[in-house]
LUMRO-226835 format. One record per residue (C-alpha): residue in three letters; x negated, y negated, z. Coordinates in steps of 0.5 Angstrom, whole numbers, plus 2048, in hexadecimal, padded with zeros to 3 digits. Layout:
ALAXYZ;...
This chain:
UNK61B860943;UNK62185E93F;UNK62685F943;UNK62385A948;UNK624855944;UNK62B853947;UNK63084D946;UNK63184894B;UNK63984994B;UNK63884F94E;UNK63484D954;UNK63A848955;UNK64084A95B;UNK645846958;UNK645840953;UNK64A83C959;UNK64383D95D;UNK63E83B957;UNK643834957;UNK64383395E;UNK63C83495F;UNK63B82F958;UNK63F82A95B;UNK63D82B963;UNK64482D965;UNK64682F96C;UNK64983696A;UNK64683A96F;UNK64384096C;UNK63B83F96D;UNK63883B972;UNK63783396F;UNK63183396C;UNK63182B96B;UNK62C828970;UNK62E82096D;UNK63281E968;UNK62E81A961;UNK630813965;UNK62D81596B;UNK626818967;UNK61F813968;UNK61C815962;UNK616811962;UNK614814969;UNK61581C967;UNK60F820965;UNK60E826962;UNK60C82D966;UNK60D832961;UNK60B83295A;UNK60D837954;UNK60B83294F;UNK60B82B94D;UNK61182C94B;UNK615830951;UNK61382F958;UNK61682E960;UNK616828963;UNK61782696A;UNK61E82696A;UNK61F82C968;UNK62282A961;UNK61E82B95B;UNK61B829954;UNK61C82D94E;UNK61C82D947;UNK62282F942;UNK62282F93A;UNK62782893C;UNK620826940;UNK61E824948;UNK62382594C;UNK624825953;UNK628829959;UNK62A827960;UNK62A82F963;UNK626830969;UNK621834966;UNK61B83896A;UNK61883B965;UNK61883B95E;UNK615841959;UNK615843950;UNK61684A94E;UNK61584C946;UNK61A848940;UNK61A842943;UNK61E844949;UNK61E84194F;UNK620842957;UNK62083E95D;UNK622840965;UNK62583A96A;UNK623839972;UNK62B83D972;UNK62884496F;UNK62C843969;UNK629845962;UNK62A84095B;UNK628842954;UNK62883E94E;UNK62583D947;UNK620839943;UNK62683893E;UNK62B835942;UNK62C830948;UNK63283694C;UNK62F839952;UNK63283E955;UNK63484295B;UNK63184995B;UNK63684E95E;UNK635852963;UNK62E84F965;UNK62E84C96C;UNK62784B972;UNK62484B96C;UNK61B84996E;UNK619849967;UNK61A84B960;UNK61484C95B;UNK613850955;UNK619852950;UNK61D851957;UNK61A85595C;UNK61D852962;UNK61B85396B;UNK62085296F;UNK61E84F975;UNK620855979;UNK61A859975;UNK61F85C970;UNK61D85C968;UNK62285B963;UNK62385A95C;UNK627855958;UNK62A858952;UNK62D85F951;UNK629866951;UNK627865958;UNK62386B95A;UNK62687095F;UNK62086F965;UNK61E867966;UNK61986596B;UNK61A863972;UNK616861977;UNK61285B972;UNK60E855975;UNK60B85296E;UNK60D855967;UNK60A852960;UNK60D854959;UNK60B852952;UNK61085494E;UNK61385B94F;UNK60E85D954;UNK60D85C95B;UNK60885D962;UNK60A85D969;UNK60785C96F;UNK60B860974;UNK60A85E97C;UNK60786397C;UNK601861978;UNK602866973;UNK60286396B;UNK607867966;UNK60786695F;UNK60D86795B;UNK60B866953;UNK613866951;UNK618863955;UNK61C869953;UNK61886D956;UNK61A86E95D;UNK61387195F;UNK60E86D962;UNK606870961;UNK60286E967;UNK5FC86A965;UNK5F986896C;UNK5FA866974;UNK5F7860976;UNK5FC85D97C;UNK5F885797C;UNK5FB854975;UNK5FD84E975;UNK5FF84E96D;UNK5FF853967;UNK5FF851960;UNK5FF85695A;UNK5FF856952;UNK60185D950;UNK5F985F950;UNK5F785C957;UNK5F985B95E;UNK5F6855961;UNK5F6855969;UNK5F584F96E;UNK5F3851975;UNK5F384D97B;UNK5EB84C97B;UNK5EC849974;UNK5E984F970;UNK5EC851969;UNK5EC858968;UNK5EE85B961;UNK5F2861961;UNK5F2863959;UNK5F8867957;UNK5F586A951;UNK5EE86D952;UNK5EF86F959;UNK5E886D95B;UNK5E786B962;UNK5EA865964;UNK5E585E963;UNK5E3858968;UNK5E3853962;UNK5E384C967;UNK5E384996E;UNK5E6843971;UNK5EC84296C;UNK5F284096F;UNK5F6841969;UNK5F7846962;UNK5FA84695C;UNK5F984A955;UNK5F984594F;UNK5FE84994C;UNK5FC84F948;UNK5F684C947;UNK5F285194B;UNK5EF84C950;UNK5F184A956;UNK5F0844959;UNK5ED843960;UNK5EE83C964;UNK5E883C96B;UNK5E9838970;UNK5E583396E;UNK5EB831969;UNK5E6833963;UNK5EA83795E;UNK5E683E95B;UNK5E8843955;UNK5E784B956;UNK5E784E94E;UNK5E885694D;UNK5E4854947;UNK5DD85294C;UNK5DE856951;UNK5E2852955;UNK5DC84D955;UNK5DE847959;UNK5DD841954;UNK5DF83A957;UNK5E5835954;UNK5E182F955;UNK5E682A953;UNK5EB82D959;UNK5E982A961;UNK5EC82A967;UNK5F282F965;UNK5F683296A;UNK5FA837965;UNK5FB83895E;UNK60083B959;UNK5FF83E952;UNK60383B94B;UNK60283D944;UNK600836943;UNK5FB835949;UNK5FA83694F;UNK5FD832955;UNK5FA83095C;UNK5FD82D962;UNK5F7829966;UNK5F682996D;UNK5FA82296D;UNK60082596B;UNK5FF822963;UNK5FF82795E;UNK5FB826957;UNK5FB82A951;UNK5F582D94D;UNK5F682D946;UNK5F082F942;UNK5EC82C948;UNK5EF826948;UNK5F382594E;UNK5F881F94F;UNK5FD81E954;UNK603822955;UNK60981D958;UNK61081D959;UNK614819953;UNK616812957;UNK61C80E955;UNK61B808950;UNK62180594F;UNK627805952;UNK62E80394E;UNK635802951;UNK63B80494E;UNK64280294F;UNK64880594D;UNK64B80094C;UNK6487F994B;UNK64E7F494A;UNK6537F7950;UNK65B7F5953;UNK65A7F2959;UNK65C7F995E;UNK6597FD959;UNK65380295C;UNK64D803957;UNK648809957;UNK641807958;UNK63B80B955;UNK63480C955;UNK62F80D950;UNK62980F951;UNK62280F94D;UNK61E81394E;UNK61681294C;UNK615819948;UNK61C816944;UNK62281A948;UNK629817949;UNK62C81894F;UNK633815951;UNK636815957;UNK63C81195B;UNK63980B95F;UNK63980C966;UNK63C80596A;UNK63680396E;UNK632803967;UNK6377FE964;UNK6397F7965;UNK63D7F0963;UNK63E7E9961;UNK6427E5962;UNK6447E9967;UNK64C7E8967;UNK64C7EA95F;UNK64B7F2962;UNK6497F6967;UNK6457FC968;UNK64880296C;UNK646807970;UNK64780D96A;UNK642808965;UNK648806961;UNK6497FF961;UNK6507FB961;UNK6527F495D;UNK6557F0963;UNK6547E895E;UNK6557E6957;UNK64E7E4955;UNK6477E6953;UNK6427EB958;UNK63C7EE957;UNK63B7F595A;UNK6337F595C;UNK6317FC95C;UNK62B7FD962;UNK627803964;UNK620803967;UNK61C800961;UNK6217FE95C;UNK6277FB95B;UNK62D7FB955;UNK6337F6953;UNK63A7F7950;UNK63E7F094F;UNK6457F1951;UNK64C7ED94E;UNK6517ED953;UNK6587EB94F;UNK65F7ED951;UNK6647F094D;UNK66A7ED950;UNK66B7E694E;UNK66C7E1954;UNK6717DB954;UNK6727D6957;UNK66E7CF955;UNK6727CA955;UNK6727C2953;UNK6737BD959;UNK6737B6956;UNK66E7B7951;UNK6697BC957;UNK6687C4956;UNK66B7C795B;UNK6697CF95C;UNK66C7D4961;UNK6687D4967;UNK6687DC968;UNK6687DF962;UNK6627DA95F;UNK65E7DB965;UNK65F7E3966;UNK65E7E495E;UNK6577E0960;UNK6557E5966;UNK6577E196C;UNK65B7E3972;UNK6617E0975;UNK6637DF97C;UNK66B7DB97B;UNK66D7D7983;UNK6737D5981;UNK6717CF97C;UNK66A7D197C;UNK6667D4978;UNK65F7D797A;UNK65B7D8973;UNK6557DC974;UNK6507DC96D;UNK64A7DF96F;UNK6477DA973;UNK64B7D4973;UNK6517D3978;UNK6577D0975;UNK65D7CD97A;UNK6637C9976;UNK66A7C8979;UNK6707C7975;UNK6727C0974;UNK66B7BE975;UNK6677BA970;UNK6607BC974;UNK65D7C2975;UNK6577C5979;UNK6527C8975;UNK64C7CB97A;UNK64F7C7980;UNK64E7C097C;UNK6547BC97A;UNK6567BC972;UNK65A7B796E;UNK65F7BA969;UNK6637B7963;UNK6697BA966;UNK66C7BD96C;UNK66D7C596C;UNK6747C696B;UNK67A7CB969;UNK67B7CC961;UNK6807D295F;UNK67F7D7964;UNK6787D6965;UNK6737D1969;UNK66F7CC964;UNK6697C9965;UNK6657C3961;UNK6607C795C;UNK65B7C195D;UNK6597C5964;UNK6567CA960;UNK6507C595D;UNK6507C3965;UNK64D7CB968;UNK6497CC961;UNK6457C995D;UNK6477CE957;UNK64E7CE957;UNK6537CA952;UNK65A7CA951;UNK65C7C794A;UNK6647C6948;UNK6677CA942;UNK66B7C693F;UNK66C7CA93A;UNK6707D093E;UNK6717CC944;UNK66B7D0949;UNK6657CE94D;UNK65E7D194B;UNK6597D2951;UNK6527D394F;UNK64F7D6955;UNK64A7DC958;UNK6487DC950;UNK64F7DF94E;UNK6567DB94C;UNK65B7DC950;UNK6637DB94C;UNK6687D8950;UNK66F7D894C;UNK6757D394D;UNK67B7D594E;UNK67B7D2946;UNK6767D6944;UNK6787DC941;UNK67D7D993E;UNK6797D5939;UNK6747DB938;UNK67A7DF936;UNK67D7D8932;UNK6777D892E;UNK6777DF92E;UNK67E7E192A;UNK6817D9929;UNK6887D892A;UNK6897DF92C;UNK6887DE933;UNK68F7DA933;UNK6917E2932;UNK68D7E4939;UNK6927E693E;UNK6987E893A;UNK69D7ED93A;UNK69F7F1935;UNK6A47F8934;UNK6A27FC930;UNK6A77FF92A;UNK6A4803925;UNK69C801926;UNK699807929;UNK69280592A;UNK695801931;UNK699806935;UNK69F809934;UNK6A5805932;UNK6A8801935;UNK6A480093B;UNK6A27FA93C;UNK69A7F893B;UNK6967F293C;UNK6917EF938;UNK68A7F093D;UNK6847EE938;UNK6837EC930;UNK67C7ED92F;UNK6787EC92A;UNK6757F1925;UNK6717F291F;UNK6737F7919;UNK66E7FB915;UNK66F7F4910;UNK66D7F0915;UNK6747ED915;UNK6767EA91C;UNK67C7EF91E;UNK6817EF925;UNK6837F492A;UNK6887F392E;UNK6887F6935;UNK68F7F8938;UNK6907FA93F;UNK6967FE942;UNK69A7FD949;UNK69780494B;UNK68F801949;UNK68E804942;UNK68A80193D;UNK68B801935;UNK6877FF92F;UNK68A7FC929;UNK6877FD922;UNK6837F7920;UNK6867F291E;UNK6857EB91A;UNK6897E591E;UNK68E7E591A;UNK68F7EC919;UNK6907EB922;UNK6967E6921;UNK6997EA91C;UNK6997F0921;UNK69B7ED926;UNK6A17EA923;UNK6A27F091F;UNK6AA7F3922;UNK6A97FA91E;UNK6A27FA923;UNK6A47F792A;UNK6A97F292D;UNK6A87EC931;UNK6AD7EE937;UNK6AF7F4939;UNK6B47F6934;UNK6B67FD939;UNK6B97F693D;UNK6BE7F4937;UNK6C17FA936;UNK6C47FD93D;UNK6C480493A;UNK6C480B93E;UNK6BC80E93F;UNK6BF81493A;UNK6C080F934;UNK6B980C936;UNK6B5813937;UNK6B981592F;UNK6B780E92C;UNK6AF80F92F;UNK6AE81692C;UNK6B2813925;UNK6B7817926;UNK6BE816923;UNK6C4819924;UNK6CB818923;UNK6CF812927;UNK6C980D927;UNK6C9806924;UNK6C680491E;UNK6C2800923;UNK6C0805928;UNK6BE808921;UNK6B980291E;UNK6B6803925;UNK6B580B924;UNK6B380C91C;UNK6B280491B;UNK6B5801914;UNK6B880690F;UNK6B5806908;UNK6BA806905;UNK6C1804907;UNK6C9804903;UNK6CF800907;UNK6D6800904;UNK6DD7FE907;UNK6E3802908;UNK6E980190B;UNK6E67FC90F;UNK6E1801912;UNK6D87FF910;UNK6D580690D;UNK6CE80690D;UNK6C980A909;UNK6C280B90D;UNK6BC80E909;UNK6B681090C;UNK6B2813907;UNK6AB816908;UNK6A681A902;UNK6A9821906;UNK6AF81E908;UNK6B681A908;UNK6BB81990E;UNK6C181690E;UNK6C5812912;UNK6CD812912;UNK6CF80B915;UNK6D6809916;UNK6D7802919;UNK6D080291D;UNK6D180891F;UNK6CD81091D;UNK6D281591A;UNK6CE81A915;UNK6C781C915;UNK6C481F90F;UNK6BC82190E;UNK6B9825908;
């Protein structure tokens, strides 16, 4: 029996069908076994149709509970039936025929390889086909297997069958390929057995044991029973009648019938260590446990809660919403919100797609309502922007905003006709002409503190329209950085002058910003690029050093779009730099200086050879270290030394110009 006791992994084809299986993917090799996605599932309307125990049972979708060392837990297969063999060890078959195992360790069901038609699955994994072959899970199968089987019963490695014939085999080990012939009773509507007795149903309501062991002649124990089941390896079977009463049959008296009173109007039961389980006529099912029976039911959800992936998002951005689902017996269940179920308001902040993802259309403050059959959940949402929109302007002491920019950024949609413009915000209509001091606000006439007009580049309208279509907007003027403040769907709304930013930088670097825009040539510094191009001064920002002392680095720009950071520098430190010949010119010194392109590659890879001038040597190695002059005959001779830890060069120059090279 050991080598019964097979892993789970072995059963699986290939771990790419295992994934595609958990996920629901649509690879194509099984049969899909899904029959409704979680979103679509009513939980509070499912009942249960088949039990193990109180903790595993069938419900009527096709999906199950179990129970795991994490706790409850719940599938989507569409399971028709359900069975337990030894070691904790679990089985399932799905409408489709294909056969699922798992553990009462872990949460990971899995595809049982090879195992396809499949009716049932009892015992240590004894499987019918629905073709009426026996097959067996696991390695060791035996070399002959029953065919021809209408109803099969396992308890642990032994099996019954009933053959459409009517004959009944017992098989003591499932390695045994061998079958011994206990009866014929074509007339069976059901077999079960506990490895001592074979208990067989009739037509005609009559229960006759077949004893394995003694050989004695087969017994008619009861009549008018619709159903049968061993309590386990209790030796007693339990006889459901007719009229819903629920009777024990003990090999200890004999089989005397002995009622189980506190069970009424049952229609099956089923045996577990920890009690018994009956089904009554009604479809209920109840547990005995020590003859206290309480009702079994299928776990409900108690709460609901939505989860965002995001609850302060740009607008454009596209947020995943998820469900997480409370159950009553303590399972957590998340799955992804299905369109129908979600909602918004005010509805021009976002909108939900048809995928269930939700989609910021406004800046501005949303709820995001969760709606199933009985409960309902919340999420706030922030709708912001990460562009900084510009354009406000002051007319004669009146705040002006651009027309399209402030009202697309608060969810409208507008119709332009030349110099109309048709503003739809949720459910106000909004018409302004240029050069108009009136507006159409649903069809009524609006006075404004200004006419629409064109500033810069965009058409602007007075701000105090706003007050006009909503009680809750406010737009305020910042002085300060010279922009207007709207305070509107619970969120602010920036809107930066043409004169913002370069306050918030003044304040930001001081009198730094006379140095924005600036071109420089780079001589010596290597952190701009190389030298002598040409870079331009982008940005100084603002830094703090691990002394918590504000530093600056400078950004530079070349013609081609790179970038380069300087180090972090004080101000002064920046106007030393800049200033600083050795480290860049203010002109472009290549200009000065009409000197072939060979010199001036020689002069970038500090290069320097015989025939050049003193300046092209400065511009190559830059000032000597040490420097001799002396006259003769009306000729200037210089010594120039550059002297390093490892090295000396020396220059020779007569009248300006290089005649001897020494290095040591």
């Amino acid at each position: 029996m050991l080598e019964k006791k097979i892993s789970l992994a072995k059963w699986v084809i290939s771990s790419t069908l295992v994934v595609g299986i958990s996920l629901g993917s649509n690879a194509p090799l099984f049969p899909p076994i899904l029959k409704v996605s979680a979103a679509e599932t009513n939980h509070s309307n499912l009942q249960i149709v088949s039990v193990i125990d109180k903790d595993h049972y069938l419900l009527s979708d096709g999906s199950m509970w179990a129970m795991s060392m994490k706790g409850p837990w719940h599938s989507e297969y569409q399971f028709e039936g359900i069975s337990v063999g030894s070691n904790h060890q679990y089985y399932g078959w799905t409408t489709s025929g294909q056969a699922m195992g798992w553990d009462g360790i872990t949460q990971q069901i899995e595809v049982i390889a090879g195992m396809n038609n499949v009716a049932q699955i009892s015992g240590n994994g004894i499987v019918l086909h629905k073709d009426g072959k026996v097959d067996m899970i696991g390695s060791g199968k035996p070399d002959t297997l029953p065919n021809s089987v209408k109803l099969l019963d396992a308890f642990n490695d032994s099996y019954a069958i009933l053959k459409q014939s009517g004959d009944i085999l017992y098989y003591n080990n499932y390695q045994n390929g061998l079958g011994r012939k206990i009866g014929s009773y074509p007339d069976a509507v059901s077999i079960k057995q506990d490895e001592i007795a074979i208990a067989v149903l009739r037509s005609d309501g009559s229960v006759t044991l077949l004893d394995l062991l003694s050989g004695d002649a087969p017994q008619v124990i009861a009549n008018d029973a619709t159903s049968i089941e061993w309590q386990g390896s209790k030796r007693s079977l339990l006889v459901v009648k007719k009229d819903g009463s629920v009777w024990s049959y003990s090999r200890s008296n004999g089989f005397a019938p002995q009622q189980i009173s506190e069970l009424a109007n049952i229609a099956k039961v089923v045996y577990s260590p920890n009690g018994i389980y009956a089904q009554t006529k009604n479809g209920d099912w109840v547990e005995d446990a020590n003859k206290t029976v309480t009702p079994l039911q299928a776990p409900s959800i108690s709460e609901l809660k939505l989860i965002l992936s995001k609850t302060n998002a740009s607008i454009g951005d596209k947020i995943n919403a998820q469900i997480q689902e409370v159950y009553s017996n303590g399972s957590i269940n998340t799955r992804p919100a299905s369109a129908n179920e979600l909602s918004v308001a005010p509805s021009p902040i976002a909108e939900i797609l048809s995928d269930g993802t939700i989609k910021v259309k406004a800046i501005g403050n949303a709820t995001i309502t969760l709606t199933t059959d009985t409960l309902t959940a919340q999420s706030p949402l922030n709708g912001t922007t990460e562009e900084a929109l510009t354009g406000a302007v002051m007319i004669d002491g009146s705040v002006y905003l651009p027309l399209q920019t402030v009202f697309k950024a608060m969810g409208s949609t507008i119709l332009v006709d030349g110099n109309q413009f048709k503003v739809n915000w949720g459910t106000t209509s909004i018409v302004l002409n240029k050069n108009s001091a009136v507006a159409q606000v649903n069809n009524q006439a609006v006075k404004m503190k200004g006419k629409v007009q064109t500033s810069g580049n965009q058409t602007v309208f007075p701000a105090t329209l706003l007050s006009s279509i909503s009680r809750d907007a406010k737009v305020n003027w910042d002085t300060k950085y010279q922009q207007a403040l709207i305070q509107v769907n619970g969120s602010t709304i920036t809107i930066q002058s043409d004169k913002t930013l370069k306050l918030i930088k003044q304040e930001e670097i001081g009198n730094l910003t006379r140095l924005l825009g600036k071109s420089y040539w780079v001589n010596y510094y290597h952190k701009a690029g190389e030298r002598f191009s040409k870079v331009t001064i982008k940005d100084i920002n603002a830094e703090k050093d691990v002394y918590n002392r504000t530093r600056f680095v400078i950004q530079f720009g070349d013609r081609k779009g790179k970038e380069y950071l300087s180090d972090r520098l004080t101000g002064a430190e920046i106007t030393s730099l800049l200033s600083d010949t050795e480290q860049f010119f203010n002109y472009d010194i290549r200009s000065k200086y009409n000197w072939s392109q060979a010199t001036w590659n020689r002069i970038i890879n500090a290069e320097v050879v015989e025939g050049m001038t003193s300046r092209q040597v400065l511009l190559s190695w830059g000032n000597p270290d040490k420097k001799t002059v002396t006259k003769d005959n009306g000729h200037t001779i210089e010594i120039w030394s550059y002297i390093g830890e490892n090295y000396l060069n020396m220059l020779g120059i007569g009248d300006g110009v290089v005649y001897e090279i020494f290095s040591i």
